[in-house]
N, C-alpha and C positions, 0 to 999 in steps of 0.2 A: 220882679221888684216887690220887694215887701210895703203893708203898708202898717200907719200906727197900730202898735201890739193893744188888741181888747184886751178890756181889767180882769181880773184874777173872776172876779163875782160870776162876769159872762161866763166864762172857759168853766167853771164851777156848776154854774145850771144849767149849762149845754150838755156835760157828761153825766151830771144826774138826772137831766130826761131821757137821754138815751135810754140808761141802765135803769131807769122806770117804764118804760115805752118796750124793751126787749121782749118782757114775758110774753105781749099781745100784737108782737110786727112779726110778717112772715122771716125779717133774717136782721141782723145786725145792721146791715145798709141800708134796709128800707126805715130805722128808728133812726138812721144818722140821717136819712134825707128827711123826713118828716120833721124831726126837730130844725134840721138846717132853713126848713121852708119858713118854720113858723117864728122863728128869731131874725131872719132875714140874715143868715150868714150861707157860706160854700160850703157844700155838702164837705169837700173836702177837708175842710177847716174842724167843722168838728168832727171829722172820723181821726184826725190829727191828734187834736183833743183830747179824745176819747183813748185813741191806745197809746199816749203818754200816761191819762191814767190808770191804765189797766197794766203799766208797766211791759208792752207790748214794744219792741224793736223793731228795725226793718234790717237787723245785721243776715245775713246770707251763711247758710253751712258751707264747710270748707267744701270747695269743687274735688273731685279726686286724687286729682296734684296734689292739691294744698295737704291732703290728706296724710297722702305717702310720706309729706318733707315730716310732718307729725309726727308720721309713726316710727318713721327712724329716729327720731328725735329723742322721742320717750323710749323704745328699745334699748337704744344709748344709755339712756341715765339707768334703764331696768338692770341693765348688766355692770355699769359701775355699781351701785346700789351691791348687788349680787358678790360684785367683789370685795365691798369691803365689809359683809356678815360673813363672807367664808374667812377673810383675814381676822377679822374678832372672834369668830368661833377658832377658829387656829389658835388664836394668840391665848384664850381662855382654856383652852387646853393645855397646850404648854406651860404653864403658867398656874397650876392648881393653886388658891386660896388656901392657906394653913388655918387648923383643926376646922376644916371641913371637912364630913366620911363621905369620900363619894360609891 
């Protein structure tokens, strides 16, 4: 259960102490817990914070499966693609442009 979302200002100088505090903390989590301590928020919350701003996701690479359905996919369109430069290269041949010297 969530509770009232903090103001924009908190979420703002939670992730600028972090990425002040970084250069001199043995790792990213020990400046998310240090801040978390001394604001009195969940460590959790501003490591949240923090890699929203860092533009940081938790999206997952495709497992191997997901992979293959991919790569047949793109294969696919590679060879339609492929068919319609050999159809254009054809058709531009057959088709020479007048007073061009080729």
């Amino acid at each position: 259960m969530r509770g009232k979302p903090y103001p924009a200002e908190i979420r703002t100088r939670a992730v600028q102490m972090v990425i002040d505090r970084l250069p001199t903390a043995r790792s990213t989590w020990a400046a998310i817990e240090a801040v978390a301590a001394h604001l009195s928020l969940h460590p959790n919350t501003v490591r949240w914070w923090y890699r929203q701003a860092q533009g940081i996701t938790d999206e997952r690479p495709l497992m191997p499966s997901e992979q293959n359905g991919e790569i047949a996919r793109l294969r696919a369109e590679l060879v339609e693609a492929q068919r319609l430069i050999a159809d254009l290269v054809g058709s531009a041949q057959s088709h020479p442009r007048e007073g061009v010297i080729a």
